[in-house]
N, C-alpha and C positions, 0 to 999 in steps of 0.2 A: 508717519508724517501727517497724517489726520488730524492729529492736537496739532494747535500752534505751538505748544513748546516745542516740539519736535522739528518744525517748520526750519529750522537751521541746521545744514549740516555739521556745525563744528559739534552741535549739540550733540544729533548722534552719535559723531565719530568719540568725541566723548564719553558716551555711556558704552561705546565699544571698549574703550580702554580699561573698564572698568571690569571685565571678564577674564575671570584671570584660571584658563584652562590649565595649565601647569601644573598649579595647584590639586584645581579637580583632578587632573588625570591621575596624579601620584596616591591624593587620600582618598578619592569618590570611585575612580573608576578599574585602579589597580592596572592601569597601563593599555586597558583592553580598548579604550576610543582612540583613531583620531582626530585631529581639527578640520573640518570644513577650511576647504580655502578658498573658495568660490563657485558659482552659480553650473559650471559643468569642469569640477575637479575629475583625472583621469580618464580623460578623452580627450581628443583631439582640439575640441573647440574649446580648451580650457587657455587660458590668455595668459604668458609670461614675460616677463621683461620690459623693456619698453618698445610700445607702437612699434610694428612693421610697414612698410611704407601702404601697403593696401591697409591696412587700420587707420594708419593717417588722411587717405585718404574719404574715410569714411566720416571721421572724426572732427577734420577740420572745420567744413561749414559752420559745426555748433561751438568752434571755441569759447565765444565770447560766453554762451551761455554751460558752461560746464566746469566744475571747479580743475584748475590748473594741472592738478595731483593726475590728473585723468589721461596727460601727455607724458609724465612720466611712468617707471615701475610699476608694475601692476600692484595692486594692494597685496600686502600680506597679514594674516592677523595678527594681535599687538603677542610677543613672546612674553613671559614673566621668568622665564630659565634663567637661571643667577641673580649673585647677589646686587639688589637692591632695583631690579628689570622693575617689580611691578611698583616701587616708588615712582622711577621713573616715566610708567605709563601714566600713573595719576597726577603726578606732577604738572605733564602734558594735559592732560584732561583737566585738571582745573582750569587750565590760563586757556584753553580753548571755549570750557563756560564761562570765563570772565569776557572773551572778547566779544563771545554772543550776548553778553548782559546778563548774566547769573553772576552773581557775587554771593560768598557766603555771611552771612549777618546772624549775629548770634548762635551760631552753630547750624546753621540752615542755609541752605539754599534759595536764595531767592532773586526777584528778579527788580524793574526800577520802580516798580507798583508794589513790591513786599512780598508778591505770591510765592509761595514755598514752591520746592520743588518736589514733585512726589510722582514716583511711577509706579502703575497697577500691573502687575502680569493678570493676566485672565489663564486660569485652566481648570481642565474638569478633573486634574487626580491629585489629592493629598501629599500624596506620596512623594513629590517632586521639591516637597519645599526642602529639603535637606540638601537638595541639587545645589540650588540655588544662595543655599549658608552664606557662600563666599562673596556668588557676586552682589549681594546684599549688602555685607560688610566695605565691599569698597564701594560700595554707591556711597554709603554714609561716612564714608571717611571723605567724600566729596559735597558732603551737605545733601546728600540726595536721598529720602525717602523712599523704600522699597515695600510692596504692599503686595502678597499674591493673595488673590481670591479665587478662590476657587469655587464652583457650581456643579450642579449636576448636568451630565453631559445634554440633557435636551435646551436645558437654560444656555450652556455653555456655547451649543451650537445655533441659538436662536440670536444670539449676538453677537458671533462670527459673520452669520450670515447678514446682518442691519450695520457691519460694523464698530458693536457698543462695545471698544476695548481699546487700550493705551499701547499693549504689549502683549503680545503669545509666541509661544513655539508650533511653529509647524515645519511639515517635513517635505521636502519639493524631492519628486522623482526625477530621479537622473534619466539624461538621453544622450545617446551619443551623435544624435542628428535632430536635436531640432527645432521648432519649427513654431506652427501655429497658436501652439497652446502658452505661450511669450506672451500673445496679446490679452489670452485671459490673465495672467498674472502680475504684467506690467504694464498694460497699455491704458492709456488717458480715460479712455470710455468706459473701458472696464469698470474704474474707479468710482465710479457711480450707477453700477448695475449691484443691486442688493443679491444676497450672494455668488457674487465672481471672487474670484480668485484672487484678487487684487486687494491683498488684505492691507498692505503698506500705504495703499493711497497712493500709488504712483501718477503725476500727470505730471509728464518732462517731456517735450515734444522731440528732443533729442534722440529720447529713448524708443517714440512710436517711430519714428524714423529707421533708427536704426534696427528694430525689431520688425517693420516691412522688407527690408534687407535682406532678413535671416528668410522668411518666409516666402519671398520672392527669389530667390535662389534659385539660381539654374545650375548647379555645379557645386562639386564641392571646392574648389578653388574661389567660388564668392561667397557660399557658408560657410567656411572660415574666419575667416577676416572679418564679418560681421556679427559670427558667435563672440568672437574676439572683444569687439569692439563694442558690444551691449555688455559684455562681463563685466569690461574698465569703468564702464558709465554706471553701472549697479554700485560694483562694491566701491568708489571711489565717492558714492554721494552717502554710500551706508544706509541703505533702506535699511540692509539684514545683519543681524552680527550674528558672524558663522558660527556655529557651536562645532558638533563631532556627530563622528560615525562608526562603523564599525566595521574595518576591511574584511572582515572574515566567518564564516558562519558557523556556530559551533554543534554538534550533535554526536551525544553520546549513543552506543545503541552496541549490543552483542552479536559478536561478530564469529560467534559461533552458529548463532541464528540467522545473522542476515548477514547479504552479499550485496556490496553497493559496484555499480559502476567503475570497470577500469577508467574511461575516456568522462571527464568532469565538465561540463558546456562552458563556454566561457561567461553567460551571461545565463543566472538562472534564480526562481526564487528556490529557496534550502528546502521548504516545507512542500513545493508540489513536485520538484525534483528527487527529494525523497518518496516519498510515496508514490510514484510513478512509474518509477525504475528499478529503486532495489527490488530486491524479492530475496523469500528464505529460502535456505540452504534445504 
């Protein structure tokens, strides 16, 4: 949201449509990811359906200023599964850049001054552009220019932290409670503190509100409903378009030689849980 083309959500939600995970998963990833579905998937605080009347009331104040989508269903990412889904998502996606002012003109994108459309991923590994084939291919079947550049990670990180970037992947650590660190990644001030967290540029006053909520909490009966209700307001303005993860951790290892753990924690990292616990035979 930093670029003013960005500055529209229809834009976004647009260039969300254009990710067509299905695909990856079947030819890129062999089945092994699934899709992010938002900001705290599989916890508690994860938001489904529409508004519970404590989300409503949380909600309400900011109607006017929050797109509509945001009282209804919670967002789900766009599916492409079956025939002709992800025409459909782009079909969508055009006529949402046409109402923001992107029209395509001579095979391009552009907008009522001419300016093309073109987006940079910024990253620091090579290796990822083959990720990325697909969702390449439907930008440009949308008139959109796709551009990864990638750097070496000191460059890479010298302009994460100033900002200097259109687009990246990054990875936000799940919690099942919480809290404070909301305001480094979405909150207004943040957004202009040179390396914070707040790479999207968020300042939605909607959102610092509803993120002192989360954070002023006395109970988990009012973090709830306020984890709830920042969820709606994230994924419905589309700062992030959810990629995937991986439910599961894989490790091969001889089990003639080691002995891992009857009792498995429920919350662990793979690599210090291994080495911490097992022991050989």
């Amino acid at each position: 949201t930093r670029n003013p083309k960005f500055s529209d959500v229809r834009v976004r939600e647009a260039i969300g449509l254009a990710m067509d995970f299905n695909w990856m998963s079947r030819q890129l990833f062999y089945g092994l990811y699934k899709r992010v579905s938002g900001l705290f998937g599989n916890t508690e605080c994860a938001a489904s359906g529409t508004p519970g009347p404590e989300e409503l009331a949380l909600l309400e104040p900011w109607r006017a200023k929050l797109p509509a989508a945001v009282f209804g269903p919670m967002f789900t990412p766009p599916n492409s599964d079956g025939q002709d889904r992800l025409r459909e998502n782009l079909r969508r996606a055009k006529q949402l850049l046409a109402d923001a002012g992107w029209t395509v003109q001579n095979g391009q994108l552009r907008n009522a001054k001419g300016e093309r459309f073109v987006i940079e991923l910024l990253d620091s590994q090579e290796t990822r552009a083959a990720t990325y084939s697909a969702f390449s291919r439907n930008l440009a079947k949308l008139g959109i220019e796709f551009q990864l550049r990638t750097t070496d990670f000191a460059l890479y990180q010298q302009r994460l932290d100033k900002f200097e970037f259109e687009m990246i992947v990054i990875a936000y650590q799940g919690s099942s409670y919480p809290g404070q660190e909301l305001v480094e990644i979405f909150g207004s001030k943040a957004a202009d503190v040179e390396s914070s967290g707040n790479y999207p540029g968020v300042k939605n006053p909607a959102v610092d509100a509803l993120v002192d909520k989360v954070v002023t909490a006395q109970s988990k009966a009012e973090l709830l409903p306020a984890c709830r209700a920042v969820e709606r307001v994230i994924a419905h303005n589309h700062y992030l378009i959810p990629q995937w993860y991986s439910g599961q951790h894989n490790v091969a290892y001889n089990p003639k030689k080691l002995v891992r753990p009857q009792a498995t924690p429920k919350y662990y990292r793979a690599d210090a849980w291994l080495i911490d616990t097992w022991w050989a035979k």
